[in-house]
C-alpha positions as CSV (number, residue, x, y, z in Angstrom):
1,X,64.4,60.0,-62.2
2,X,67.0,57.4,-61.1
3,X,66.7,54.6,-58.4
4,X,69.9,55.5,-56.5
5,X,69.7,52.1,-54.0
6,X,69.8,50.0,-57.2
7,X,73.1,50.4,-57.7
8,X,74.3,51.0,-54.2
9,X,75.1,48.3,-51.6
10,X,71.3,47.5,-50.8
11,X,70.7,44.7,-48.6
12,X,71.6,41.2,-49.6
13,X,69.2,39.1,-47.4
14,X,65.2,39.8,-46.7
15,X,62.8,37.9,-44.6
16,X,59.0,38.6,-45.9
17,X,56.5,37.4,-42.6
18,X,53.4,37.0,-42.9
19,X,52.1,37.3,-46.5
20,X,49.7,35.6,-48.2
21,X,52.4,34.2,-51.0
22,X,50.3,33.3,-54.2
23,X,52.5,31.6,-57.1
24,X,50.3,30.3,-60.1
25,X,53.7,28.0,-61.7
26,X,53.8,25.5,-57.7
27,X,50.2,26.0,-56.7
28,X,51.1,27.3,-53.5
29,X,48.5,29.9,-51.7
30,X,49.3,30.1,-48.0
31,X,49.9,32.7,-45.6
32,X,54.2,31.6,-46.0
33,X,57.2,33.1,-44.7
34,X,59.5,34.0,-47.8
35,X,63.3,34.0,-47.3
36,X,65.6,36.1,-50.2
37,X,69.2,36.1,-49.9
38,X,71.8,37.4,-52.8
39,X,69.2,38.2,-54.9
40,X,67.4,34.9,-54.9
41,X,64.4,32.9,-53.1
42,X,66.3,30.4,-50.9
43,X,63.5,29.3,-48.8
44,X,59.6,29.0,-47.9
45,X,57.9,28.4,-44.9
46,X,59.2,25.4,-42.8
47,X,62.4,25.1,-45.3
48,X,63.6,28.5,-44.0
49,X,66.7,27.3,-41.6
50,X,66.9,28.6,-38.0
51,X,69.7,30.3,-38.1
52,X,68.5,32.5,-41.4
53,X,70.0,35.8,-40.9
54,X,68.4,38.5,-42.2
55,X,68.9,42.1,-43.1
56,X,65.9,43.2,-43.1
57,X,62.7,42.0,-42.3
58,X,59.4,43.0,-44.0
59,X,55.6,42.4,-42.2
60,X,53.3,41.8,-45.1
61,X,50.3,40.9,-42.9
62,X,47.8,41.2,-44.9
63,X,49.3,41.8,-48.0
64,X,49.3,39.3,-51.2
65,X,53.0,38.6,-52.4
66,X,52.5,38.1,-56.1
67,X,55.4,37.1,-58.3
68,X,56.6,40.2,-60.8
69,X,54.1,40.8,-63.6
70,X,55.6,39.7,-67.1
71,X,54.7,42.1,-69.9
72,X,54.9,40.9,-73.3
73,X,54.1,44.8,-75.3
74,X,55.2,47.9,-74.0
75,X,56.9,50.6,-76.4
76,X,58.8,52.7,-74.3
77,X,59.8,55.7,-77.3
78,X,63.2,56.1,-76.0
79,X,65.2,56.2,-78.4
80,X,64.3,58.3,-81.1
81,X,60.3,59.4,-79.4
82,X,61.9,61.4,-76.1
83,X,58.8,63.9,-77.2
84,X,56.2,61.3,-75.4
85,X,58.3,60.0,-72.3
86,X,61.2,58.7,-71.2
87,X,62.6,55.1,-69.8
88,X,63.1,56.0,-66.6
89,X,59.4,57.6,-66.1
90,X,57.8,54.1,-68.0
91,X,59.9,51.6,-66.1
92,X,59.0,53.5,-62.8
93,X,55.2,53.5,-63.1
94,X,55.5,49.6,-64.4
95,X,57.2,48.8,-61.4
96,X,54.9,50.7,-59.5
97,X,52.2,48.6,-60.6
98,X,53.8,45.1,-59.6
99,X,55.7,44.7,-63.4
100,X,59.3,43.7,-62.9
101,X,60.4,42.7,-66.6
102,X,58.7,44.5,-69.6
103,X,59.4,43.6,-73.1
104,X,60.2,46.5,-75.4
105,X,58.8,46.5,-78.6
106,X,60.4,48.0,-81.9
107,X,59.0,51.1,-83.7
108,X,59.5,52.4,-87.0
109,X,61.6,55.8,-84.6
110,X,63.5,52.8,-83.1
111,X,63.3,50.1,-84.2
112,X,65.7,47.6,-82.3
113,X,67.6,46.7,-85.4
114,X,70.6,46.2,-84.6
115,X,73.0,45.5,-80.9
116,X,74.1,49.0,-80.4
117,X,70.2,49.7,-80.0
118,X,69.9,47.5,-77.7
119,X,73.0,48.0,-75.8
120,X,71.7,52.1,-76.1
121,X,68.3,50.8,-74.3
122,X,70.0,48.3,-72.0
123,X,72.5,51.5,-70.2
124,X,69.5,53.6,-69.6
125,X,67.3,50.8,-68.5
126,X,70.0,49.9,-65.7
127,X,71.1,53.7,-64.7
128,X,67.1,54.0,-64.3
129,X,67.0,51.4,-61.9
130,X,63.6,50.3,-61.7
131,X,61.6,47.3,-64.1
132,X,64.0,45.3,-65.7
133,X,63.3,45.1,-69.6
134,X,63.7,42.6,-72.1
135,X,63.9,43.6,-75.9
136,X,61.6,42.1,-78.8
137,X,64.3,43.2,-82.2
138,X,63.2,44.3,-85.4
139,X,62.3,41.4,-87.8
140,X,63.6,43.3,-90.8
141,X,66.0,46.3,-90.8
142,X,64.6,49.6,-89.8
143,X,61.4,47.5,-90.1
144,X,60.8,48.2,-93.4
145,X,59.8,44.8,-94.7
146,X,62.3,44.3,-97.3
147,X,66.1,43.4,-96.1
148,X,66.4,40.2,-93.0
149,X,67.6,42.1,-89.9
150,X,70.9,40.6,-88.3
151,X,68.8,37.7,-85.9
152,X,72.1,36.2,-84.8
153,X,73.1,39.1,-83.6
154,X,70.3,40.6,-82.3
155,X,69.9,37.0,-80.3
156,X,74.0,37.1,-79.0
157,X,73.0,40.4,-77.7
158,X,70.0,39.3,-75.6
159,X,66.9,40.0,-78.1
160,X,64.2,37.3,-76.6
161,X,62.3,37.5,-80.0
162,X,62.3,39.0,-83.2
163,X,58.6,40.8,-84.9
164,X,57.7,43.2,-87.8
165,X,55.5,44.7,-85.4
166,X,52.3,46.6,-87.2
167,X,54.2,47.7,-89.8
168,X,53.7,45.3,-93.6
169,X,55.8,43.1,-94.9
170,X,57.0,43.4,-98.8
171,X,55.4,39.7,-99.1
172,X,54.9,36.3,-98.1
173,X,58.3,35.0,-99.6
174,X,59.9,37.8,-97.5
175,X,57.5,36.3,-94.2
176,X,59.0,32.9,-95.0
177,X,61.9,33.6,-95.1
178,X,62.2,35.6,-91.6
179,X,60.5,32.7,-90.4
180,X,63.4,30.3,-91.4
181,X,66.1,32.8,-90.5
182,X,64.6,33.5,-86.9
183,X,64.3,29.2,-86.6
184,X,67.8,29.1,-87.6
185,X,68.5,31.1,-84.1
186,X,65.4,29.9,-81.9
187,X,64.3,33.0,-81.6
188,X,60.5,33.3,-81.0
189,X,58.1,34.8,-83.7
190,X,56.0,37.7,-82.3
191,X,53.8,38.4,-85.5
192,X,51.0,40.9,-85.4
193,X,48.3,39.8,-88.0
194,X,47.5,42.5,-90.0
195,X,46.3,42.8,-93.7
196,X,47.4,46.2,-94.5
197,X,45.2,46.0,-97.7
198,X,42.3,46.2,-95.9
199,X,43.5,48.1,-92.7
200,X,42.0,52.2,-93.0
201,X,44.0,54.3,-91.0
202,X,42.1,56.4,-88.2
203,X,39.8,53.3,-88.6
204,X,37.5,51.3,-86.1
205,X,35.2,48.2,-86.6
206,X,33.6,47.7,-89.2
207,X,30.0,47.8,-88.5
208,X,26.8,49.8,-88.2
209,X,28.9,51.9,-86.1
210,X,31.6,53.1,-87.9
211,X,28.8,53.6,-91.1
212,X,27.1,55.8,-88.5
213,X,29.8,57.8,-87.4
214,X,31.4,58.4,-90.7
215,X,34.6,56.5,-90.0
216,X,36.8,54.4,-91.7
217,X,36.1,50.7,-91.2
218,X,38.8,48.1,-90.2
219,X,37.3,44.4,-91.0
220,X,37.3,41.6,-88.9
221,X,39.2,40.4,-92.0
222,X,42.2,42.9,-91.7
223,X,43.4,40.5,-88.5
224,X,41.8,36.8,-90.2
225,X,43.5,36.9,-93.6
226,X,46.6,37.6,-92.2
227,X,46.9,35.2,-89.4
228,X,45.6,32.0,-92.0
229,X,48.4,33.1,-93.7
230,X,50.6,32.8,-91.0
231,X,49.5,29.9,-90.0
232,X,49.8,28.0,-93.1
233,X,53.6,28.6,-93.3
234,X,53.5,27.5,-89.8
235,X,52.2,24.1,-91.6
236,X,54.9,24.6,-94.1
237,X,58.2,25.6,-91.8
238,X,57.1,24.3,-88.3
239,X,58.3,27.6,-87.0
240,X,57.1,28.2,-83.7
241,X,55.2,31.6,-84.1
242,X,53.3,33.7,-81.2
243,X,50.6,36.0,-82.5
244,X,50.1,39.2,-80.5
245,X,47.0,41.4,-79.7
246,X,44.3,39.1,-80.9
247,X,41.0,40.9,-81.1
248,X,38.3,39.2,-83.2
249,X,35.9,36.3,-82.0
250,X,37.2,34.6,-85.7
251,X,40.7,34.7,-84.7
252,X,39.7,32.6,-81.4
253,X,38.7,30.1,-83.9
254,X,41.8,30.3,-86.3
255,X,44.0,29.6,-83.1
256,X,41.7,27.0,-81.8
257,X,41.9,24.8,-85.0
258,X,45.9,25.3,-84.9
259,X,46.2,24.7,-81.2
260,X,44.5,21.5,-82.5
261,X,46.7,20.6,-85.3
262,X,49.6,20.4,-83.0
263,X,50.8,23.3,-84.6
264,X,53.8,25.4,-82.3
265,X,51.3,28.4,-81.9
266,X,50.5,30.7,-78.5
267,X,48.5,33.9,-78.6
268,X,48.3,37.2,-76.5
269,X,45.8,39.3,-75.8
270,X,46.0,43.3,-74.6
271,X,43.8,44.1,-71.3
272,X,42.1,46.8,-72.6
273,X,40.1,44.3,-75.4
274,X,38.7,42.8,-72.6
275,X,36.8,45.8,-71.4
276,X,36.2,47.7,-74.3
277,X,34.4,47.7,-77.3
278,X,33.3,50.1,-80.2
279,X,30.9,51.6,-78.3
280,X,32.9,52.7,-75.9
281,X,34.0,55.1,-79.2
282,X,30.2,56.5,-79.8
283,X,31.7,60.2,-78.8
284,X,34.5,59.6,-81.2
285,X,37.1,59.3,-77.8
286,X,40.3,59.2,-79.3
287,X,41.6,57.6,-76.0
288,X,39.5,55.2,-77.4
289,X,41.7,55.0,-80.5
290,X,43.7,51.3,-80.8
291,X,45.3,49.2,-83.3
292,X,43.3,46.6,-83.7
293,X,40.6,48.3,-83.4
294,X,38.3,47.9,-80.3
295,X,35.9,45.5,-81.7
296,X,32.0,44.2,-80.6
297,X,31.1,43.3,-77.7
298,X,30.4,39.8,-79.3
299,X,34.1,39.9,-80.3
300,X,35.2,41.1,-76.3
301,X,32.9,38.0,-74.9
302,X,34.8,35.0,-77.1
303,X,38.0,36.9,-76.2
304,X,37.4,36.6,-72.5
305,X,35.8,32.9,-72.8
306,X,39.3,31.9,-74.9
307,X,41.2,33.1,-71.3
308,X,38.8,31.3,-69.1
309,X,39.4,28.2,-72.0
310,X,42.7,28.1,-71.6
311,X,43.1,29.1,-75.4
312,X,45.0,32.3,-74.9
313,X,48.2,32.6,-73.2
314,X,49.0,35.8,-72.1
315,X,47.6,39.1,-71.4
316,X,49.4,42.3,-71.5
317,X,49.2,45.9,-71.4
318,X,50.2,46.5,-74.4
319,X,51.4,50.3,-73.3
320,X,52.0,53.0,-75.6
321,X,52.6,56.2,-73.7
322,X,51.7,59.7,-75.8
323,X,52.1,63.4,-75.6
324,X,48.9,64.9,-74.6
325,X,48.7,66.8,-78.2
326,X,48.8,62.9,-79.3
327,X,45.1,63.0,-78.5
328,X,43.7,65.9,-79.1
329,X,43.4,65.7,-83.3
330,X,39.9,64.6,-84.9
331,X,39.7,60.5,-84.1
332,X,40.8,59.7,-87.2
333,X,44.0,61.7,-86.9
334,X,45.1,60.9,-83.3
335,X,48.0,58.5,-82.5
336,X,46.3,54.9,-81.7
337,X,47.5,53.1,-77.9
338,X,46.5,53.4,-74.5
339,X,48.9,53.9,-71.6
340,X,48.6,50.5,-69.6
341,X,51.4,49.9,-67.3
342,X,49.0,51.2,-64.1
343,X,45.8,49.5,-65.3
344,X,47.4,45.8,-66.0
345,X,46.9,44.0,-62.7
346,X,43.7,45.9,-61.7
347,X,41.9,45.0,-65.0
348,X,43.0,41.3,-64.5
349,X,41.9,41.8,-61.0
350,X,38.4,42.7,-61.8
351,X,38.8,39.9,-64.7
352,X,38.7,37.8,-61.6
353,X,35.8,39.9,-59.6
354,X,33.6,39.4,-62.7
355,X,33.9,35.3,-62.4
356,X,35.4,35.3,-65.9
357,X,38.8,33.6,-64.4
358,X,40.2,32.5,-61.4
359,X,42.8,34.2,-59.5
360,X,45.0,31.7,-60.1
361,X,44.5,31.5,-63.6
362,X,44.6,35.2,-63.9
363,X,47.7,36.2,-62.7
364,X,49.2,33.2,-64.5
365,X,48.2,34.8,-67.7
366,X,50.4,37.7,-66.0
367,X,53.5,35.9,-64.6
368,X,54.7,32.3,-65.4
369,X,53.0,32.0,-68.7
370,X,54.3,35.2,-70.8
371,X,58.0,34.1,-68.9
372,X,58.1,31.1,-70.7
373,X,56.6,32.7,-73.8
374,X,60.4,34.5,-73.5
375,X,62.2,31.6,-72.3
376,X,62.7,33.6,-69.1
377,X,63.0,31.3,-65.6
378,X,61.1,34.5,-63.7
379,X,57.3,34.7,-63.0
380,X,57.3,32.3,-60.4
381,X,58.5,32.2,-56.4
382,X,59.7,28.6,-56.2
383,X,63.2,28.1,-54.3
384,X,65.7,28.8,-56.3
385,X,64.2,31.6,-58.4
386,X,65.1,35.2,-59.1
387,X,63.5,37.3,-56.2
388,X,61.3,39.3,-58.4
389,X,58.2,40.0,-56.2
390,X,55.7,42.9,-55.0
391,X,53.2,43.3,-52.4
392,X,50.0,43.7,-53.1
393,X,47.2,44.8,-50.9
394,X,43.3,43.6,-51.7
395,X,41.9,46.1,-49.3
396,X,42.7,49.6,-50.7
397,X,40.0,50.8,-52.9
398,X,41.0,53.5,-55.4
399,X,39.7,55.2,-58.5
400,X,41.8,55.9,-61.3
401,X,42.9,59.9,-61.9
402,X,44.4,59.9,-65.3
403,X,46.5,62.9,-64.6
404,X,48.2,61.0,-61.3
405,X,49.3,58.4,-63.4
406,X,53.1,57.7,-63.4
407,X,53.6,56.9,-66.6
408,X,53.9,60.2,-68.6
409,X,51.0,59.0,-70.8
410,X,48.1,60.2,-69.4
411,X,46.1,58.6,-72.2
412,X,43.6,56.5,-70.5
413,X,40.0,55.5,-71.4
414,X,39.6,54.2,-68.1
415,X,40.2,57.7,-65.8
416,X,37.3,57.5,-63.4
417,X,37.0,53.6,-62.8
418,X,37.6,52.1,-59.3
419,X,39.3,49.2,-58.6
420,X,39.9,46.9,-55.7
421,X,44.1,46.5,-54.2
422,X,46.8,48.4,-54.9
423,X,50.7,47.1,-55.4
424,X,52.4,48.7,-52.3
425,X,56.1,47.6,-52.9
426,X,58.2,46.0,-55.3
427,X,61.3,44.3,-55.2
428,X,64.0,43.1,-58.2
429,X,66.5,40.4,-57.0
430,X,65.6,41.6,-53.8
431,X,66.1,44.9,-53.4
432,X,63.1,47.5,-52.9
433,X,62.7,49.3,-55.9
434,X,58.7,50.6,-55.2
435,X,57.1,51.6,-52.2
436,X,53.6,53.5,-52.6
């Protein structure tokens, strides 16, 4: 699967009529003409010149134009996983669903360690065509917690952060360190507090629950410990540091106190902690099945009253694709991660239709806020800035069919919901690269 106009002569100047543009970074929520030449947003509304010439001409009455999603967490297996998907199929169904720039994660298979991995991911990223993607490297070679991985060169070749990802660290002299290293470069700190100590694997919360159904339980503690850690060498090193996946109402409170302090700290959280909790694992659904572990509800509501607080900032999908055979062990045994491209913007969306956000608010958790997380200019359609853009339209209803999801993970807890608006096209540097 290859988007042959990508890399053909596609047209080099657009006029969008008629679409409600929405941009969370100006303010600006108007029914605005958009004007893209060369790959870039020359001009809005009156500031479009008379004598704009344009290639072709798109009617989004109707439609929302919605800068491209940011997403901070996506592994996309490829290299070293080809088993569970492919790039091309992953950055298809993100752009599909409005996402024009995902950041790769690292895995233990491939573990962005070095520039020819990245320069590997990079070549089939742009003969694909579709989402552009931006790569998180491995914090310590083959991200086995022991030896510093090459930051300087991992940042000359475009890394936008460095992270040990789930996997442990030898120790906390081995954490300061990386931190210092990855300061020496500015490269951002994505750290995933985790205790491995007192992490089970196969686990969920710990609670009445997991006593009930006979699994191992995963402490609020697991995610706690770690992070005060964290966040005392933050004290100690004044390295910024951005903590990913936050699940626990605790952890709220950790990065509330350090926001605080003054400390350089921001915090993500993954879409599907929003909507789920351990009940939603009372049949033992292995779709169910995440790292951290879905928490209480208790947990869920703090999480969602940090977005609405301003505390968090960022959400992301947090997409880990898997083989259908992935799924089908005893819960304990399955592989942990949903499949989140497709259900990013919708969940937001309904984030929004629950009057736990605003719309603005939400899709800047989405857009201008995880792009300066990177240090990326993108999430935002100001003059001036890449045209990275979809349409969006609020008045399809849909339900969600696992098994017509793009993404070759069909692993989904949320097959069966309905959701409000659909992405209809998308477009990188102007060119079309979607249309539903």
């Amino acid at each position: 699967m290859t988007n042959s106009s990508s890399n053909s002569s596609a047209n080099t100047s657009t006029l969008i009529q008629n679409g409600r543009l929405i941009d969370p970074q100006s303010g600006v929520d108007k029914i605005t003409p958009i004007a893209i030449q060369n790959g870039k947003i020359v001009a809005l509304g009156d500031a479009i010149p008379d004598d704009f010439q344009a290639d072709s001409i798109l009617d989004a009455e109707g439609l929302w134009v919605l800068p491209g999603i940011i997403d901070l967490s996506a592994y996309l297996r490829e290299p070293g996983l080809e088993n569970k998907t492919r790039i091309p199929h992953e950055t298809y169904a993100a752009v599909s669903a409005g996402i024009t720039r995902i950041c790769c994660m690292p895995e233990t298979a491939s573990p962005i360690d070095s520039g020819a991995v990245v320069k590997l991911i990079r070549g089939k990223v742009k003969q694909a065509g579709f989402a552009q993607v931006s790569m998180i490297g491995a914090m310590t070679q083959k991200l086995a917690g022991e030896q510093l991985s090459p930051m300087g060169s991992l940042k000359y070749v475009g890394c936008v952060g460095v992270t040990q990802g789930w996997n442990p660290i030898k120790d906390l002299a081995t954490l300061r360190k990386c931190m210092e290293y990855a300061s020496t470069y500015e490269l951002p700190l994505f750290l995933h507090p985790l205790e491995h100590s007192l992490m089970e694997t196969g686990g969920i919360h710990e609670g009445a629950l997991a006593t009930r159904l006979g699994l191992p339980p995963v402490p609020v503690a697991a995610e706690t410990a770690a992070m005060a850690q964290i966040i005392s060498l933050v004290e100690e090193t004044h390295t910024p540091v951005h903590f990913c996946r936050l699940s626990t109402a605790k952890s709220i409170h950790l990065l509330k106190q350090a926001k605080q302090d003054g400390l350089p700290i921001t915090a993500d959280v993954a879409i599907h902690q929003l909507f789920l909790s351990e009940m939603d694992l009372c049949d033992y659904n292995p779709l169910c099945h995440t790292v951290p572990p879905l928490r209480s509800e208790r947990d869920r509501d703090v999480l969602r009253q940090a977005l609405a607080d301003g505390l968090l900032d960022a959400i992301c999908s947090d997409h880990q694709p898997h083989e259908i055979d992935a799924k089908l062990a005893p819960f304990e045994e399955t592989s942990p991660g949903i499949s989140g491209f497709e259900t990013l913007l919708p969940l937001s969306l309904r984030l929004v239709e629950e009057n736990v956000i605003d719309l603005n608010q939400a899709l800047a958790y989405l857009t201008c806020q995880p792009a300066r997380l990177i240090g990326s200019s993108e999430g935002t359609l100001q003059e001036g800035a890449v045209a990275n853009l979809s349409l969006f339209d609020p008045d399809i209803f849909w339900q969600l069919d696992a098994e017509k999801l793009l993404s070759n993970g069909k692993n989904t807890p949320f097959s069966g919901w309905s959701f409000n608006g659909k992405t209809v096209q998308t477009l990188i540097k102007g060119k079309t690269v979607y249309t539903a």
